[in-house]
PDB file with one MODEL, atoms N, CA, C and O in Angstrom:
MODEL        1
ATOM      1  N   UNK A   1      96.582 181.301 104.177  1.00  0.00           N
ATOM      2  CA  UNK A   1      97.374 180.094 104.136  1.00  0.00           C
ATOM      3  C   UNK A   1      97.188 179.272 105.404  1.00  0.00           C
ATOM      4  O   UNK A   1      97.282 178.045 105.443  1.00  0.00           O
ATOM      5  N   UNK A   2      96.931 180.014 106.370  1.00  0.00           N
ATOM      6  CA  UNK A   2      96.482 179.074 107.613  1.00  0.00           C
ATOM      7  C   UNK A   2      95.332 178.268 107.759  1.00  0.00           C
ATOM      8  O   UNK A   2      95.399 177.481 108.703  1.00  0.00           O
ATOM      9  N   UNK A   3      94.290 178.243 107.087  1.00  0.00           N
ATOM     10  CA  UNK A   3      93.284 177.764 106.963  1.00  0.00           C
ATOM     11  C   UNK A   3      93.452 177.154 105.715  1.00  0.00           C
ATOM     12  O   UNK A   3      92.403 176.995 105.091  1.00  0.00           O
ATOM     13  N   UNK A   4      94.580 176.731 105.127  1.00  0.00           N
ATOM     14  CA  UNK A   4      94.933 175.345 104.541  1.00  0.00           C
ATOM     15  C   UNK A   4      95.704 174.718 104.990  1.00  0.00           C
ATOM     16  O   UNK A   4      95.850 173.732 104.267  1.00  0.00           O
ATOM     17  N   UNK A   5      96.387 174.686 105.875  1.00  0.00           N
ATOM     18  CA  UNK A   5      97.702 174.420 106.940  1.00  0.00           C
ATOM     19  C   UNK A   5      96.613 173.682 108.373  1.00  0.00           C
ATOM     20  O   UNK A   5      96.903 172.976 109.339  1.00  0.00           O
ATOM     21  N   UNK A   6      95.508 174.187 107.955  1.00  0.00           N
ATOM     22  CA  UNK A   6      94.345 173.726 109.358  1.00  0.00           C
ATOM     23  C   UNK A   6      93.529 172.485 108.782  1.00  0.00           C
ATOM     24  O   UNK A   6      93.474 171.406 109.371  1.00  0.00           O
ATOM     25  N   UNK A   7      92.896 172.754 107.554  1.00  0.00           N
ATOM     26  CA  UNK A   7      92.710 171.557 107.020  1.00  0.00           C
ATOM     27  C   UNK A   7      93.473 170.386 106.698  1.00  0.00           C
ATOM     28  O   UNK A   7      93.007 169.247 106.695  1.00  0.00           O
ATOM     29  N   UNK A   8      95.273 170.854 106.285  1.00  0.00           N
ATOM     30  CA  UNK A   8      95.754 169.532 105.922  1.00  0.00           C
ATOM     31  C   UNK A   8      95.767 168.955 106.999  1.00  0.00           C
ATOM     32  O   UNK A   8      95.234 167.848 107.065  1.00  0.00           O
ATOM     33  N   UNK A   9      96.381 169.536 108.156  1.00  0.00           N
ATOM     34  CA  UNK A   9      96.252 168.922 109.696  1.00  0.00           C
ATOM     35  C   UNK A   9      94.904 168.249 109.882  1.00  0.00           C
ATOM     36  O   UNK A   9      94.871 167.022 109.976  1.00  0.00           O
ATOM     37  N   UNK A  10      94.100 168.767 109.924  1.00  0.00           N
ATOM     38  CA  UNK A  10      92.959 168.033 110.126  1.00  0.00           C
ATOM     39  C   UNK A  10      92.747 166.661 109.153  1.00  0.00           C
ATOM     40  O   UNK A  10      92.395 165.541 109.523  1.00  0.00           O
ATOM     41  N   UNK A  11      93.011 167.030 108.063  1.00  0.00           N
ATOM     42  CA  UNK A  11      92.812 165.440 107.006  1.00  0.00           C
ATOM     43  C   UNK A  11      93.921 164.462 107.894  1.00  0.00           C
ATOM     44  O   UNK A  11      93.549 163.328 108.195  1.00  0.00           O
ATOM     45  N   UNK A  12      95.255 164.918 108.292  1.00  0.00           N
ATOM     46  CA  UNK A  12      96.446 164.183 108.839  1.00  0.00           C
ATOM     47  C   UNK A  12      95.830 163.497 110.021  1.00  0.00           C
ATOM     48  O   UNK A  12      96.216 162.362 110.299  1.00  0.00           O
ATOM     49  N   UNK A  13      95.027 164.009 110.648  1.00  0.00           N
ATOM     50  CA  UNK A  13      94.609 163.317 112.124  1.00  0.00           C
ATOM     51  C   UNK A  13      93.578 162.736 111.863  1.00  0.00           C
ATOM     52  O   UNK A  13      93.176 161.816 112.576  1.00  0.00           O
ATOM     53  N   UNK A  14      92.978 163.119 110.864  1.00  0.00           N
ATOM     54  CA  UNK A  14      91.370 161.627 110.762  1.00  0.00           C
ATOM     55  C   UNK A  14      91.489 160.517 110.552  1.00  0.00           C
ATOM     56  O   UNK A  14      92.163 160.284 109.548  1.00  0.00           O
ATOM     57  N   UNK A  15      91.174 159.802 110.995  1.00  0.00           N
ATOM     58  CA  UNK A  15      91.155 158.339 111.025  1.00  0.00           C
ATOM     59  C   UNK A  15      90.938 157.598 108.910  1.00  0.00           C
ATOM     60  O   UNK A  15      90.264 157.964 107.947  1.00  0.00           O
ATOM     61  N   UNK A  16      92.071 156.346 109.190  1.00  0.00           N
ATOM     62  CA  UNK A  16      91.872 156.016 107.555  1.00  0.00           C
ATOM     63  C   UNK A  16      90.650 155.217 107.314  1.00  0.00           C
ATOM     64  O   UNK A  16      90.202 154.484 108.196  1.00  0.00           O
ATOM     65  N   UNK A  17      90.237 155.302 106.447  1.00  0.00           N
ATOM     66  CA  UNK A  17      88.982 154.548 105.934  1.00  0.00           C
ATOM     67  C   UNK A  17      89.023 152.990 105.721  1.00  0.00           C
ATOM     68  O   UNK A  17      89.571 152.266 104.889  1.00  0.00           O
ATOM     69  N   UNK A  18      88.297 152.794 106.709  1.00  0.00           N
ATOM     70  CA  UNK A  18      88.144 150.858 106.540  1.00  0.00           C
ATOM     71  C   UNK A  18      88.774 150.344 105.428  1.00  0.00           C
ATOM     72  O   UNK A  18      89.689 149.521 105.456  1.00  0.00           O
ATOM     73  N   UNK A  19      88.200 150.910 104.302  1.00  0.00           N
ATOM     74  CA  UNK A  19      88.276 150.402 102.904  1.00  0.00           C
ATOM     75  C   UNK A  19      89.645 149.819 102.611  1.00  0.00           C
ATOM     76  O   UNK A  19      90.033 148.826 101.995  1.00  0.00           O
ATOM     77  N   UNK A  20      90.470 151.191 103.545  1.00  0.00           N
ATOM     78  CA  UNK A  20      91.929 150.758 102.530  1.00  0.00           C
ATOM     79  C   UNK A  20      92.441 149.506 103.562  1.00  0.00           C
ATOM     80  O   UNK A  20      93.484 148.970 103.188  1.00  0.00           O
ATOM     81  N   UNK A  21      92.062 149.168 104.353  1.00  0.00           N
ATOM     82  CA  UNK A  21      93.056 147.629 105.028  1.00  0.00           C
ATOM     83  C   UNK A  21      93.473 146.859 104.038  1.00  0.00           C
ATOM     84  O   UNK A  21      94.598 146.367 103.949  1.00  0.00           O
ATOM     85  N   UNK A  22      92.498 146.725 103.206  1.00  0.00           N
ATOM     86  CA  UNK A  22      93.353 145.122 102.564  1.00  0.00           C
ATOM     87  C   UNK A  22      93.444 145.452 101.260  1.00  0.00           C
ATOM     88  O   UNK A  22      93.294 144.667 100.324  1.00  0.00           O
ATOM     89  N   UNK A  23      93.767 146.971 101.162  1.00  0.00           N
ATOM     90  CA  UNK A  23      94.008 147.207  99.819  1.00  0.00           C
ATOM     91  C   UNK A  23      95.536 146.570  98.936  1.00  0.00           C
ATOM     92  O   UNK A  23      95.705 146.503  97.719  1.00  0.00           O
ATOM     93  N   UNK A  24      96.144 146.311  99.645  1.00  0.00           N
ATOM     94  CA  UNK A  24      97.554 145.947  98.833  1.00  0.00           C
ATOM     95  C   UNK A  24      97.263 144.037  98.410  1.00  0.00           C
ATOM     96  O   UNK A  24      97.300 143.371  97.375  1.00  0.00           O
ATOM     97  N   UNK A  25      96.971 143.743  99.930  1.00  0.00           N
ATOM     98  CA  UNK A  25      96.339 142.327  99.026  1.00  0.00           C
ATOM     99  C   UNK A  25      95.680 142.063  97.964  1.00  0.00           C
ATOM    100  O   UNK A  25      96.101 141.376  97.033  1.00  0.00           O
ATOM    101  N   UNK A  26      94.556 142.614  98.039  1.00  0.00           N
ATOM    102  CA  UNK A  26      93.334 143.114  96.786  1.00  0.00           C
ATOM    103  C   UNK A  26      94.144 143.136  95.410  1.00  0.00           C
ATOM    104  O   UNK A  26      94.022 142.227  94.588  1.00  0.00           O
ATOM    105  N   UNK A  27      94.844 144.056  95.246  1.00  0.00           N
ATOM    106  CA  UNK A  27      95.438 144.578  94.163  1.00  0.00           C
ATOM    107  C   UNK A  27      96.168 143.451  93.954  1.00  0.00           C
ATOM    108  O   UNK A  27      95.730 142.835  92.983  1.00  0.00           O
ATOM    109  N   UNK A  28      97.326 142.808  94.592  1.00  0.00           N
ATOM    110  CA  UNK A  28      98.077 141.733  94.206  1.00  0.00           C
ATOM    111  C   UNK A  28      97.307 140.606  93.408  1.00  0.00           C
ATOM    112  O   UNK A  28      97.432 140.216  92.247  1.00  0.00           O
ATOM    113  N   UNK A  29      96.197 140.095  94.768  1.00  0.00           N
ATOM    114  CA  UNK A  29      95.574 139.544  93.954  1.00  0.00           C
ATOM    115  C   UNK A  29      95.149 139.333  92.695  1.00  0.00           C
ATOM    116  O   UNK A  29      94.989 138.284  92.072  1.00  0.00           O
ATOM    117  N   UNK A  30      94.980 140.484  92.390  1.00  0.00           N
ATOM    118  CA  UNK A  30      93.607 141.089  91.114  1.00  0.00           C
ATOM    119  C   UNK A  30      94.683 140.933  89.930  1.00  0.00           C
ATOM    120  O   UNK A  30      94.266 140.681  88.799  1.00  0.00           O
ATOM    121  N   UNK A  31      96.204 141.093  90.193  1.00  0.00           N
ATOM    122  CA  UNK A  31      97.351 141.040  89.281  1.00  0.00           C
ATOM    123  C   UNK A  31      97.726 139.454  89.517  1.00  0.00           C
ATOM    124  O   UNK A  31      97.696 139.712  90.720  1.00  0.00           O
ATOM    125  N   UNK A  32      97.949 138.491  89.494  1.00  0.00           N
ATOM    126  CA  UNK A  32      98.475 137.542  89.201  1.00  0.00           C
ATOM    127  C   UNK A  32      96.918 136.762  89.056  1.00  0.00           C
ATOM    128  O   UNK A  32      96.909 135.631  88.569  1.00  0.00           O
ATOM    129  N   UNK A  33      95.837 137.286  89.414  1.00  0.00           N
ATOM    130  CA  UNK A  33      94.414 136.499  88.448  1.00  0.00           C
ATOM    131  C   UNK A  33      94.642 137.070  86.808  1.00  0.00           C
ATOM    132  O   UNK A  33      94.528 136.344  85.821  1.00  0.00           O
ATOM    133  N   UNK A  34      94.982 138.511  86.776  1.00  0.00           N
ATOM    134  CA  UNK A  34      95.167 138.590  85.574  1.00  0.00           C
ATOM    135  C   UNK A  34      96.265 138.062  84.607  1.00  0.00           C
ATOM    136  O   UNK A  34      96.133 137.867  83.399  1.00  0.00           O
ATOM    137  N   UNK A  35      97.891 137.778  85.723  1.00  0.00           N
ATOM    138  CA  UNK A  35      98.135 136.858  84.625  1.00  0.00           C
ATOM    139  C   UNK A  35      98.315 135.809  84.422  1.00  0.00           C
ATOM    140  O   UNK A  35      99.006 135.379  83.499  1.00  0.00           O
ATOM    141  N   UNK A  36      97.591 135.008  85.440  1.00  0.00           N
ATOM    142  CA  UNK A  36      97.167 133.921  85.352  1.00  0.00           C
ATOM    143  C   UNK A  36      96.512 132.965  84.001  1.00  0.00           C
ATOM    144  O   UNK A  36      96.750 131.841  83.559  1.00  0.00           O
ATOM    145  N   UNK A  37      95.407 134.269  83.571  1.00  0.00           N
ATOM    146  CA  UNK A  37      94.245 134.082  82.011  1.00  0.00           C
ATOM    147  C   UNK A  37      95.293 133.611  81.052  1.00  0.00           C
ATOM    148  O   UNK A  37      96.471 133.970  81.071  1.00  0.00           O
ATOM    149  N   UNK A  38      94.789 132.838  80.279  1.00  0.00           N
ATOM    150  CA  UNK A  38      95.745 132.303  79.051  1.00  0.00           C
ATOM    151  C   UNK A  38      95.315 133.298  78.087  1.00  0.00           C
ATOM    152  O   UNK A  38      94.284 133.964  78.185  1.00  0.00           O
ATOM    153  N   UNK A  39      96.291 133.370  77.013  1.00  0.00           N
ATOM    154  CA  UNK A  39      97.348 134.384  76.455  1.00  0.00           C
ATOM    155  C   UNK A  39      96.937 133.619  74.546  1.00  0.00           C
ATOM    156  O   UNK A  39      96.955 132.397  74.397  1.00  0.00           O
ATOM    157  N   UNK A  40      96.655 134.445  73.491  1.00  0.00           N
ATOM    158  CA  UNK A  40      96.043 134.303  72.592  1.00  0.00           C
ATOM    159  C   UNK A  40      98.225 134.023  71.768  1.00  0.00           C
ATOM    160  O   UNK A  40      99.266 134.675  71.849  1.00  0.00           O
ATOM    161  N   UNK A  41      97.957 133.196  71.349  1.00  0.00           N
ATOM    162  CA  UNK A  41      99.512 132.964  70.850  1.00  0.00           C
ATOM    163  C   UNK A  41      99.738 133.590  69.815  1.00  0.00           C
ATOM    164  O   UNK A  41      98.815 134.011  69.118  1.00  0.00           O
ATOM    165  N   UNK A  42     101.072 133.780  69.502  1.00  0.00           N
ATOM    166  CA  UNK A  42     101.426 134.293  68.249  1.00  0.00           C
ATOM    167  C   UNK A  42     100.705 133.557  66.637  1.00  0.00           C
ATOM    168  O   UNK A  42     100.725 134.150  65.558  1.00  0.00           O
ATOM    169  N   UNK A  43     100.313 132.630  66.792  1.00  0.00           N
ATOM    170  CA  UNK A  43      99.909 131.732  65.536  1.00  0.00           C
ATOM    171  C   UNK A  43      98.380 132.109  65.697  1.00  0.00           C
ATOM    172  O   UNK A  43      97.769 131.916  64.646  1.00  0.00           O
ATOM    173  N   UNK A  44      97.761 132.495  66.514  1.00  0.00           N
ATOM    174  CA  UNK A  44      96.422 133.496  66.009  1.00  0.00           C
ATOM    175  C   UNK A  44      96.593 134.430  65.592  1.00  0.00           C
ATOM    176  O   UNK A  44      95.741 134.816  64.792  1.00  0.00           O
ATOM    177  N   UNK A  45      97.898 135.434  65.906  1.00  0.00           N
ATOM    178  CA  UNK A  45      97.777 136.654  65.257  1.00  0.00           C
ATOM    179  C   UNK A  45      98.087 136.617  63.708  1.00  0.00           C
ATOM    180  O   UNK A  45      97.747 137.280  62.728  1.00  0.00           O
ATOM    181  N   UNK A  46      98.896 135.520  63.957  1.00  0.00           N
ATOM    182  CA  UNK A  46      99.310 135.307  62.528  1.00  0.00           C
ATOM    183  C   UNK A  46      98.370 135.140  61.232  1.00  0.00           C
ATOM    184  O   UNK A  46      98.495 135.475  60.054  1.00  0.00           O
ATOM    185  N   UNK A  47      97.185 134.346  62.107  1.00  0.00           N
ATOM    186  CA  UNK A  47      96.078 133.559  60.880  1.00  0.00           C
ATOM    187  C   UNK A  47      94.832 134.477  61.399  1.00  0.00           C
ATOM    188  O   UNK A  47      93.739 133.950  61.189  1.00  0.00           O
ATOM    189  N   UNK A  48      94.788 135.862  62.094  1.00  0.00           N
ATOM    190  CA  UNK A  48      94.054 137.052  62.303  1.00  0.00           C
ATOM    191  C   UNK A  48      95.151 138.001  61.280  1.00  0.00           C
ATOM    192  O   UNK A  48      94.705 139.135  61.109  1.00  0.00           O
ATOM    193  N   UNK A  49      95.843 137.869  60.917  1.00  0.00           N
ATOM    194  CA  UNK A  49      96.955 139.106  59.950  1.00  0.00           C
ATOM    195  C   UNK A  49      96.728 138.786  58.825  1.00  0.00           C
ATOM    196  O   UNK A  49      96.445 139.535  57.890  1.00  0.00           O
ATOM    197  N   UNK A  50      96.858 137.386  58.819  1.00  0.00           N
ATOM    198  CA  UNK A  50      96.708 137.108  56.973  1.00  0.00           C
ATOM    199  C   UNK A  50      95.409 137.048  56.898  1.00  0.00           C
ATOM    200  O   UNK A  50      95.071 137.829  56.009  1.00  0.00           O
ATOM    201  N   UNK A  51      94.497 136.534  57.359  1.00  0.00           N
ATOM    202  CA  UNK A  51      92.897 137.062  57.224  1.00  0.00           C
ATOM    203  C   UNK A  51      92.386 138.272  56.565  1.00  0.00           C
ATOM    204  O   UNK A  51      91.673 138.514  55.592  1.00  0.00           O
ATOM    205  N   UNK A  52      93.152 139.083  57.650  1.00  0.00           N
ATOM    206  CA  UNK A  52      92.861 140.474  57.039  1.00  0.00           C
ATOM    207  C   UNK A  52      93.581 140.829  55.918  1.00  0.00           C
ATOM    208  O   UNK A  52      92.822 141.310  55.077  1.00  0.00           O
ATOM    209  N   UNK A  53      94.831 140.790  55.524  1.00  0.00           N
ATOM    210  CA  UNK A  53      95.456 140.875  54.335  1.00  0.00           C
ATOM    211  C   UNK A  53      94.747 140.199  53.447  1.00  0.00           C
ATOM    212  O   UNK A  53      94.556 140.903  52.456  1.00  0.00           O
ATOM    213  N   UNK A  54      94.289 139.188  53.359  1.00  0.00           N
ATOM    214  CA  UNK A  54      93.604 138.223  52.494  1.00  0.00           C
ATOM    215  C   UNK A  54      91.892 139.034  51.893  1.00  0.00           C
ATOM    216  O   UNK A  54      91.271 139.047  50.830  1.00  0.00           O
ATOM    217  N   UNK A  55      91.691 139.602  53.248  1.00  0.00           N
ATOM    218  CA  UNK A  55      89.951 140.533  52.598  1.00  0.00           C
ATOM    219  C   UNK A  55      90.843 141.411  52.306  1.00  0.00           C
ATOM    220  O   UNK A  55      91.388 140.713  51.452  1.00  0.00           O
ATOM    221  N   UNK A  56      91.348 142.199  52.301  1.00  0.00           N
ATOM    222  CA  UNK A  56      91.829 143.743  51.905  1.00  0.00           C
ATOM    223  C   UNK A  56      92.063 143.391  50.492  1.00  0.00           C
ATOM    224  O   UNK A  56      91.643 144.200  49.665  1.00  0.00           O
ATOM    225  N   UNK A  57      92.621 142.396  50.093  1.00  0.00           N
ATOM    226  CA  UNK A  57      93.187 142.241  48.718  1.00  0.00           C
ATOM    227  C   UNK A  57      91.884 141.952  47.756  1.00  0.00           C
ATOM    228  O   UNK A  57      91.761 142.437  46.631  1.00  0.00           O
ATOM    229  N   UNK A  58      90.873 141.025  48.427  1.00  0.00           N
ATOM    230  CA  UNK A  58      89.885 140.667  48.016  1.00  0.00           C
ATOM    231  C   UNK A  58      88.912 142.039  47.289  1.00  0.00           C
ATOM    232  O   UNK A  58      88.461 142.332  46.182  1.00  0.00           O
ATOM    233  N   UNK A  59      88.936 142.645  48.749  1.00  0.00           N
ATOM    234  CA  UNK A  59      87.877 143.531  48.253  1.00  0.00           C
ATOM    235  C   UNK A  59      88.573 144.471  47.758  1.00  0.00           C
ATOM    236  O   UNK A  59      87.630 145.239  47.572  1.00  0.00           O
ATOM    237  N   UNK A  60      89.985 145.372  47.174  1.00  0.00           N
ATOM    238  CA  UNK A  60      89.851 146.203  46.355  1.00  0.00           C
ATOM    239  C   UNK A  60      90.288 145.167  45.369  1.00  0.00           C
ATOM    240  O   UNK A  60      91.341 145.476  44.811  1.00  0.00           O
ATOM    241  N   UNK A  61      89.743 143.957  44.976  1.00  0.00           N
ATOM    242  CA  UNK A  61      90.083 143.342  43.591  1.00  0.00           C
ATOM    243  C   UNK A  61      88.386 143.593  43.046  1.00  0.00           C
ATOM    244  O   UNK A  61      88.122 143.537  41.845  1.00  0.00           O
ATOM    245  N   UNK A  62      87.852 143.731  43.569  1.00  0.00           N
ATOM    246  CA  UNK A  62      85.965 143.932  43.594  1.00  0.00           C
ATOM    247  C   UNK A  62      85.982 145.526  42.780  1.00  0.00           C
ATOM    248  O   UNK A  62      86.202 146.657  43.214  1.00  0.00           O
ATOM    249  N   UNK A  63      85.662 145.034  41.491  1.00  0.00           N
ATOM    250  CA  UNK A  63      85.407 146.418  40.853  1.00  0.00           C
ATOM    251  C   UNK A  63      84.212 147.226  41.661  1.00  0.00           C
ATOM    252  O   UNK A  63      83.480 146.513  42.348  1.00  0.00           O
ATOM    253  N   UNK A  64      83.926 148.754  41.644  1.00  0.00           N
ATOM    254  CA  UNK A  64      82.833 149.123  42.198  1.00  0.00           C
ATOM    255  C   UNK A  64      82.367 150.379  41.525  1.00  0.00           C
ATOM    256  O   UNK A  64      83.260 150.971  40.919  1.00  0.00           O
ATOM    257  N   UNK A  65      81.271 150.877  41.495  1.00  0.00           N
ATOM    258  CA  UNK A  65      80.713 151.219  40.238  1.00  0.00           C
ATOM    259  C   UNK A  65      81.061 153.005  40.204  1.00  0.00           C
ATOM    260  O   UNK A  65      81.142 153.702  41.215  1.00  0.00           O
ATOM    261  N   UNK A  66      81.174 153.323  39.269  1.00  0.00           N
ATOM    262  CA  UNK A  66      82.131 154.971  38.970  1.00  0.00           C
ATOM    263  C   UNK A  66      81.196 155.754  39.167  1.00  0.00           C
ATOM    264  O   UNK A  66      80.066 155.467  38.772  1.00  0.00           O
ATOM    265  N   UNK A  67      81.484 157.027  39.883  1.00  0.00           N
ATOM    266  CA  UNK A  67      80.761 158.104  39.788  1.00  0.00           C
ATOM    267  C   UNK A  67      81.446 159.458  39.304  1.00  0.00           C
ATOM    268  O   UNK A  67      82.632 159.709  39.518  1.00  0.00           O
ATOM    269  N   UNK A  68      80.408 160.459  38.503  1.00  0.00           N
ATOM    270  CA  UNK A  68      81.089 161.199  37.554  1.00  0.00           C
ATOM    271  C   UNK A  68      80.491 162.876  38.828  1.00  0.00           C
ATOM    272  O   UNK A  68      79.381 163.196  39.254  1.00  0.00           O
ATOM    273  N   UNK A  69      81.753 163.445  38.992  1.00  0.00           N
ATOM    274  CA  UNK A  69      81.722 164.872  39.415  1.00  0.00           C
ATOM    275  C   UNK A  69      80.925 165.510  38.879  1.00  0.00           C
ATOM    276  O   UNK A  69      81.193 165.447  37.679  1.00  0.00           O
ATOM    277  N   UNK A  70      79.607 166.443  39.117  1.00  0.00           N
ATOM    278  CA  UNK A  70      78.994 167.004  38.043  1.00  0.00           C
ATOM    279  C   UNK A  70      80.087 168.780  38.500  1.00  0.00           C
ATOM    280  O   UNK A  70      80.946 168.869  39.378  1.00  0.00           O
ATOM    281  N   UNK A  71      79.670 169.773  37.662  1.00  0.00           N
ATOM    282  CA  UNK A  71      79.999 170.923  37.424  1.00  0.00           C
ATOM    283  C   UNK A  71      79.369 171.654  38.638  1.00  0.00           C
ATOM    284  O   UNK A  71      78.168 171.632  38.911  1.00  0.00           O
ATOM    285  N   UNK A  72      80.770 172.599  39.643  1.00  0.00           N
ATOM    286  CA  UNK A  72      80.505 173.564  40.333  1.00  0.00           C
ATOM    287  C   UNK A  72      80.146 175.110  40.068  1.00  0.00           C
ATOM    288  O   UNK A  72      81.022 175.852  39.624  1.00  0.00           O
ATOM    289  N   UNK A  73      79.171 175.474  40.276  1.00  0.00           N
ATOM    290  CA  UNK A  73      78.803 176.331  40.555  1.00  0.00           C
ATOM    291  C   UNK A  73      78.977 177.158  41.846  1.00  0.00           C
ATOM    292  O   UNK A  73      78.649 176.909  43.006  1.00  0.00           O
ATOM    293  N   UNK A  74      79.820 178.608  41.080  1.00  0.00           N
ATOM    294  CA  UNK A  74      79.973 179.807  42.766  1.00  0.00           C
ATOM    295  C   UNK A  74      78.558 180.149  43.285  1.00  0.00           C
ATOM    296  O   UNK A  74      78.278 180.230  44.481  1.00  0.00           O
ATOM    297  N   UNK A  75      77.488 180.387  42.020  1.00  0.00           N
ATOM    298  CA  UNK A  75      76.210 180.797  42.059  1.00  0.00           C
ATOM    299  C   UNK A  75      75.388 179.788  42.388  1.00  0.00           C
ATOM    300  O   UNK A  75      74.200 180.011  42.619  1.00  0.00           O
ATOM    301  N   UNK A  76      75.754 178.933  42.431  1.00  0.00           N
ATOM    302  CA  UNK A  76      74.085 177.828  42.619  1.00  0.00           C
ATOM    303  C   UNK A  76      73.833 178.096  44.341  1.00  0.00           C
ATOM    304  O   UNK A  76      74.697 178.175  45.214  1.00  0.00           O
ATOM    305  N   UNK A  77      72.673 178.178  44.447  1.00  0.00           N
ATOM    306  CA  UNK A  77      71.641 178.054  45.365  1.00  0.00           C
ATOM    307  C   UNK A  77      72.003 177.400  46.366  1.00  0.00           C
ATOM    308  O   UNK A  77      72.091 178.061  47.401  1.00  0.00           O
ATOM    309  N   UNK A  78      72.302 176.073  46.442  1.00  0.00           N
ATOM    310  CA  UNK A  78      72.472 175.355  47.447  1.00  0.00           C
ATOM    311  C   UNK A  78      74.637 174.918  47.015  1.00  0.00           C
ATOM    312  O   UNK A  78      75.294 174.789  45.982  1.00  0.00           O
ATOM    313  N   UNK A  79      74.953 174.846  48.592  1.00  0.00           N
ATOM    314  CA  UNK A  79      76.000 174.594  48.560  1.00  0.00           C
ATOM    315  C   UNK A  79      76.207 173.342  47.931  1.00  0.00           C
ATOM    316  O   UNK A  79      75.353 172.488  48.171  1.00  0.00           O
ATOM    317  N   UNK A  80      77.486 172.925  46.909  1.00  0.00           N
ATOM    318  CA  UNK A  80      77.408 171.907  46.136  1.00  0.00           C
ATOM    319  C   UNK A  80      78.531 170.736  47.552  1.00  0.00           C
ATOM    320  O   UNK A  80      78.582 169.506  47.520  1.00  0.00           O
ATOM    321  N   UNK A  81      78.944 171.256  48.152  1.00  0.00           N
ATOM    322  CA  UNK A  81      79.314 170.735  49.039  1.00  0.00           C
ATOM    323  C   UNK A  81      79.291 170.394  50.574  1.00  0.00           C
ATOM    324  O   UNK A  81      80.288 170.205  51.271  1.00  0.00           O
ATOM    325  N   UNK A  82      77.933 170.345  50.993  1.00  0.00           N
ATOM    326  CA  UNK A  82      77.524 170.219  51.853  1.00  0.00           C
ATOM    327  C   UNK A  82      77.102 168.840  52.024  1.00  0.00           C
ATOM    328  O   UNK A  82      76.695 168.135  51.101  1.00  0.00           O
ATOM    329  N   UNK A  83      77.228 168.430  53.393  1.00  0.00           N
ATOM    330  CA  UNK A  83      76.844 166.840  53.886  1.00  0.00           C
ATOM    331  C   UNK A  83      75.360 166.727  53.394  1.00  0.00           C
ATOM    332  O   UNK A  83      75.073 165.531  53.417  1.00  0.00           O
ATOM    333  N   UNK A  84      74.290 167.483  52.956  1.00  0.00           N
ATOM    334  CA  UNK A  84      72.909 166.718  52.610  1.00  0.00           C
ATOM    335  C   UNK A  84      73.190 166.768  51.463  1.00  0.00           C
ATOM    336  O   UNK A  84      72.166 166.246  51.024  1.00  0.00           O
ATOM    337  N   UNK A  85      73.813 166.998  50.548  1.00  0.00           N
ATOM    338  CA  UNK A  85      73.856 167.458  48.865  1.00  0.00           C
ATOM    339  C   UNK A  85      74.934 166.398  48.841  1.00  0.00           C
ATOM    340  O   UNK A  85      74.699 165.534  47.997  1.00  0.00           O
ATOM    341  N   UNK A  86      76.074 166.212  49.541  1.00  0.00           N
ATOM    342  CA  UNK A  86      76.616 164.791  49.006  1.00  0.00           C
ATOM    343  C   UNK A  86      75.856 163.408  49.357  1.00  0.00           C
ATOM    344  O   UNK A  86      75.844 162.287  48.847  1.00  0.00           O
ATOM    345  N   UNK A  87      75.262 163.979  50.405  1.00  0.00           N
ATOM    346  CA  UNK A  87      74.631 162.028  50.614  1.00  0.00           C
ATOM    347  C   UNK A  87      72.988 161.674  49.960  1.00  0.00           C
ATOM    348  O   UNK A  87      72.318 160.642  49.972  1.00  0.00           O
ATOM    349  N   UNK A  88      72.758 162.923  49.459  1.00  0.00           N
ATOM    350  CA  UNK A  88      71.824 162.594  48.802  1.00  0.00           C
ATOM    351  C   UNK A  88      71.932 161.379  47.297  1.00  0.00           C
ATOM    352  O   UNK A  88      73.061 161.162  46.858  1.00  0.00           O
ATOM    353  N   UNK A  89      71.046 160.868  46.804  1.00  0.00           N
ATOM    354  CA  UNK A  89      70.948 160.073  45.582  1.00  0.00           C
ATOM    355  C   UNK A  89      70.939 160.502  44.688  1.00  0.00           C
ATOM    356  O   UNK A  89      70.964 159.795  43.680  1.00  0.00           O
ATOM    357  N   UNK A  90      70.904 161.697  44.620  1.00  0.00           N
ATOM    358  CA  UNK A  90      70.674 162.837  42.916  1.00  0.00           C
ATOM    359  C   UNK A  90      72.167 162.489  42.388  1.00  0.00           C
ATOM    360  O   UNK A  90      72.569 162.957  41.323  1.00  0.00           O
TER     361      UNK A  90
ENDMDL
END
């Protein structure tokens, strides 16, 4: 335990790193540039909401073409459920 009691001391007495001087300015800064940026209003989200409500309705009104389950097999050869056997075209 003394030879972590020697290091924290030692980190305590080293000198701080240039870097941080003007760190609190920096940061302030960097916060009132950000909210400074103009701000997307409620009446885009609005006509971005119904947009999307508007395709969603669209496209499941879009018939799309049926596919028929064929018959599982415990015995068949290849797994009937495996990722190359479903994405195949057969």
């Amino acid at each position: 335990m003394d030879h972590l009691d020697d290091m924290l001391s030692r980190l305590r007495e080293a000198p701080l790193d240039p870097r941080l001087a003007g760190l609190d300015s920096r940061v302030m800064a960097e916060i009132a540039r950000l909210q400074a940026m103009p701000r997307l209003s409620a009446t885009t989200f609005g006509i971005a909401a119904a947009a999307a409500l508007f395709l969603g309705i669209a496209g499941s009104a879009v018939p799309v073409r049926s596919t028929e389950a064929g018959p599982i097999s415990p015995f068949d050869a290849r797994p009937a459920l495996a990722p190359s056997t479903l994405l195949s075209s057969q």
